[in-house]
N, C-alpha and C positions, 0 to 999 in steps of 0.2 A: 421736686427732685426727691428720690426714696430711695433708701435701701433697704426693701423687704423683708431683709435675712435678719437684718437688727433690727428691725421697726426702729429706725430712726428716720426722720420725712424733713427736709428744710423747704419753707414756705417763705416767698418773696412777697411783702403787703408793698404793695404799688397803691397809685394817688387812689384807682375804682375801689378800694378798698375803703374808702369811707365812707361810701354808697351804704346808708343804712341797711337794703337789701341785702348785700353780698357782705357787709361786716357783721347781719344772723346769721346767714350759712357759712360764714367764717367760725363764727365763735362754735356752730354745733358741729361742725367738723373737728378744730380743734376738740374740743371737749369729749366726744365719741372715738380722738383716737386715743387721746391722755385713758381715756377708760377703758381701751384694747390695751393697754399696755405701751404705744407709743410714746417716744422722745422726738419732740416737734420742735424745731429748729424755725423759730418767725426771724425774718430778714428783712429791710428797708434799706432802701437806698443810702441813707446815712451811715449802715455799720461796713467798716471797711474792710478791707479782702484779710487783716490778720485776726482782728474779731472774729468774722464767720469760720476762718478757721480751725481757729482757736476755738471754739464754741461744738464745731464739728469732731475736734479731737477728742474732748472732752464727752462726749454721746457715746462715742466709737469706744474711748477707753471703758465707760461705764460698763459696754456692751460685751467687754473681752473677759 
């Protein structure tokens, strides 16, 4: 999930993510968007819905 316009992106790491393959393409994605200037929102099942909000507010307000 992205919003463009603020280059902020939230990424949901699900279990395939600890697929050493897809957690290198994990980190150099992250890492190349931290270096475009994106605010990268990582999410697991564990953080609950006022967290992620709470964390989304905080992107958004940076952004304003």
């Amino acid at each position: 999930m992205a919003w463009p316009e603020l280059k902020i992106a939230m990424e949901y790491e699900g279990r395939h993510h600890t697929d050493p393959d897809v957690l290198r393409r994990d980190v150099a994605r992250f890492d190349a968007m931290i270096e475009m200037g994106w605010i990268v929102i990582r999410v697991t099942c564990r953080d609950g819905e006022a967290n992620v909000l709470g964390r989304l507010a905080k992107g958004w307000a940076s952004r304003s």
